[in-house]
PAKOL-907657 format. One record per residue (C-alpha): residue in one letter; x, y, z. Coordinates in steps of 0.001 Angstrom, whole numbers, plus 524288, in hexadecimal, padded with zeros to 5 digits. Last residue first. Example, Ala and Ser with C-alpha at 12.3 -4.5 7.8 and 13.67 -1.06 7.14 Angstrom:
# PAKOL-907657
S | 83566 | 7FBDC | 81BE4
A | 8300C | 7EE6C | 81E78
This chain:
# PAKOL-907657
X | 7BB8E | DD3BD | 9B33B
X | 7B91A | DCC2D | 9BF9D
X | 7AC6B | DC6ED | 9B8BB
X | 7B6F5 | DBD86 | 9B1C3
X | 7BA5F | DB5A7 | 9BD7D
X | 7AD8E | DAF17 | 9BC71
X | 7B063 | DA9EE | 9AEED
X | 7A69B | DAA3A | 9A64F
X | 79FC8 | D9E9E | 99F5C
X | 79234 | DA257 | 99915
X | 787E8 | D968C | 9970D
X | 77DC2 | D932E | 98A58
X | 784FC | D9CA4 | 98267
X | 780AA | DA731 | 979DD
X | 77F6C | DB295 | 9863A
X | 78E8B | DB40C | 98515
X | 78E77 | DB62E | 97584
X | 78103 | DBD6A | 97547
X | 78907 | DC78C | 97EE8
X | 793C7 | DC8C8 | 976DA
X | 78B4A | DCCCC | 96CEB
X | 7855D | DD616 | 9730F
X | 791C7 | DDCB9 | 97843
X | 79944 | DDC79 | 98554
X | 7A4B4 | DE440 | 98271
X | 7B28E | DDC1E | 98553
X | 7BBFB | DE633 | 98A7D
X | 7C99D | DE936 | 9833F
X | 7D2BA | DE1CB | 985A4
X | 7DA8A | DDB9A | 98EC2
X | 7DCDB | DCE02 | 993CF
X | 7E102 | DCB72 | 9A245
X | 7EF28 | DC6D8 | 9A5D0
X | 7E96A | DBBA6 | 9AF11
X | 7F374 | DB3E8 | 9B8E9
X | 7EF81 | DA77D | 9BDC9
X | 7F7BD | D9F68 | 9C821
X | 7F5C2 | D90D8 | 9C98E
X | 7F7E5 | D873B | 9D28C
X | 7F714 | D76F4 | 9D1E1
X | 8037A | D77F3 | 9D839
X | 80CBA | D7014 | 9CF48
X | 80508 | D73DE | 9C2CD
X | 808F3 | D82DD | 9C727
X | 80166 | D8AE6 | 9BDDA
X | 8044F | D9885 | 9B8C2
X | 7F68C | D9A33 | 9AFD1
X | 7F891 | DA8AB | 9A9DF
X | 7ED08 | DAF8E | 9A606
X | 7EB13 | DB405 | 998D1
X | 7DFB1 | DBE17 | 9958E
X | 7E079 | DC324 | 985A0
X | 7E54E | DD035 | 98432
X | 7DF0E | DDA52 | 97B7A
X | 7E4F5 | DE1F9 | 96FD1
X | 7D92E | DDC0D | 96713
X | 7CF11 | DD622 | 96F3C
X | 7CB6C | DC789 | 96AFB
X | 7BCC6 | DC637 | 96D9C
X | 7B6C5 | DB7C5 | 97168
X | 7A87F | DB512 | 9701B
X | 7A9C4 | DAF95 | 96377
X | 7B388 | DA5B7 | 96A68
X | 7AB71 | D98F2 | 968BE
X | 7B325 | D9032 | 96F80
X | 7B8C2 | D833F | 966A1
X | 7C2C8 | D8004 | 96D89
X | 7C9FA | D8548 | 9612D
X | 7C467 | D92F8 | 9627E
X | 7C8D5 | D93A4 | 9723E
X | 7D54B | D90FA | 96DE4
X | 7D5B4 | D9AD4 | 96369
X | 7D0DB | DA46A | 96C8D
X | 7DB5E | DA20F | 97762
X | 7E67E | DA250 | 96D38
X | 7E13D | DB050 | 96787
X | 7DF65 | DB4F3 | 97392
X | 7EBA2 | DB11B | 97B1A
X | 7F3C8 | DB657 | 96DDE
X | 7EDB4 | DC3AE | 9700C
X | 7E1AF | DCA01 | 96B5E
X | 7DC9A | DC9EF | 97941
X | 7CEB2 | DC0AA | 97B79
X | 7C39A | DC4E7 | 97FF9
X | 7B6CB | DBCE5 | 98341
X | 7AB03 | DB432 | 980C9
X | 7AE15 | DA522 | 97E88
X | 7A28B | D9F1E | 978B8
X | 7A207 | D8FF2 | 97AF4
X | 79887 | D83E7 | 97570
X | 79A31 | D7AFA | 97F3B
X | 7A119 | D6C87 | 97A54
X | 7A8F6 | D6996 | 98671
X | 7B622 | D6EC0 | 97F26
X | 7AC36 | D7B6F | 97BD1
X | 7AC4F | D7CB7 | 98B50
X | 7B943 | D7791 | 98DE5
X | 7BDDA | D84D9 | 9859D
X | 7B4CA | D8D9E | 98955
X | 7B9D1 | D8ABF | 99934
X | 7C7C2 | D8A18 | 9970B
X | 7C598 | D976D | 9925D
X | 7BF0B | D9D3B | 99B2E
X | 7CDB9 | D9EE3 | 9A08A
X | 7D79E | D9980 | 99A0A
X | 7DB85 | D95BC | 98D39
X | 7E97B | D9030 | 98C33
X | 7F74A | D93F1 | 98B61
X | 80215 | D89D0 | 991BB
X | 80E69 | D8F2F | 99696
X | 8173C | D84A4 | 99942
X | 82502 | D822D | 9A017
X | 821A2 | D9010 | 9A879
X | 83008 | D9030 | 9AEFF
X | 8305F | D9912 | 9BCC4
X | 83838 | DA2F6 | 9BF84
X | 8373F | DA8B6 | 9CE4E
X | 83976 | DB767 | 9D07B
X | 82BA7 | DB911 | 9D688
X | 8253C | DACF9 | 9DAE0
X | 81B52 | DA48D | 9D3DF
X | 815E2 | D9A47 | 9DBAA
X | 813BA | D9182 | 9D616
X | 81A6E | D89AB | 9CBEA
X | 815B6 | D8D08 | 9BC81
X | 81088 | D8578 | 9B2DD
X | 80B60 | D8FAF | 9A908
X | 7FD83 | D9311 | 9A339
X | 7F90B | D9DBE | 99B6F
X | 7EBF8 | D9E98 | 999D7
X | 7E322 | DA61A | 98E94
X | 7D995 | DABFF | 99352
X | 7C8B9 | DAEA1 | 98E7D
X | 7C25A | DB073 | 999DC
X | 7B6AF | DB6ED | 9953E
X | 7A660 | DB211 | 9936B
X | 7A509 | DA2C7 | 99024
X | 79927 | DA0B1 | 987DF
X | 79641 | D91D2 | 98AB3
X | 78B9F | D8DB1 | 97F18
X | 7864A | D80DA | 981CD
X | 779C6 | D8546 | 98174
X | 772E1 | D7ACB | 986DE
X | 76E37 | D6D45 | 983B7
X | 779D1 | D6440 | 988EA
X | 78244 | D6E77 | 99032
X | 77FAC | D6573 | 99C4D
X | 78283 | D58D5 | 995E8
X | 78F0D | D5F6F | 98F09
X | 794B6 | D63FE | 99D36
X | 79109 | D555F | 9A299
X | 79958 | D4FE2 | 99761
């Protein structure tokens, strides 16, 4: 309720800026050592990334403009369609055909309370900065980016 107080008024228009993934997660015992088998019992797939972020945003009522690239693979169409039905407004969002959508791989020991990330980057081609992308990005009332994401 505090987050709705403080929206209260503004524009409540979150433009978040990359980091669209897709996760998978596994149950896993860690370490990992060469030669050993292990049995994954579950392999959830989820949004990740920025993701989780649009999505409790527009839960908490914000109005939410995911910019980014997706891969015209199975990730990216599941990932968008999620994203649609919680209600994000993915106008912002380009689909790259012959592109790769980013996955990283969530191997989590519950045990532990450890986790080990492993990121197959997207490809594609690059994303041009263009007038109307910017008037996208400058619409909202706060930008979400990732800090990780100046590394590209």
């Amino acid at each position: 309720m505090v987050f709705m107080r403080w929206f209260a008024g503004m524009n409540k228009r979150i433009v978040s800026v990359g980091d669209l993934v897709v996760d998978l997660i596994t149950p896993v015992s860690l370490p990992i050592l060469p030669f050993q088998h292990q049995e994954a019992r579950s392999l959830l797939i989820e949004p990740g990334g920025g993701c989780n972020f649009v999505i409790m945003a527009s839960r908490l009522g914000a109005d939410v403009l995911a910019v980014g690239a997706l891969g015209n693979d199975v990730f990216g169409t599941q990932l968008l369609q999620v994203l649609q039905a919680e209600g994000v407004d993915t106008r912002g969002v380009t689909v790259y055909p012959d592109s790769r959508t980013t996955v990283v791989y969530a191997l989590i020991d519950l045990a532990k309370q450890e986790h080990v990330f492993i990121g197959c980057p997207g490809d594609g081609p690059e994303v041009i900065y263009s007038e109307t992308l910017d008037a996208m990005v400058t619409s909202g009332g706060a930008i979400f980016l990732q800090g990780y994401n100046l590394h590209e």
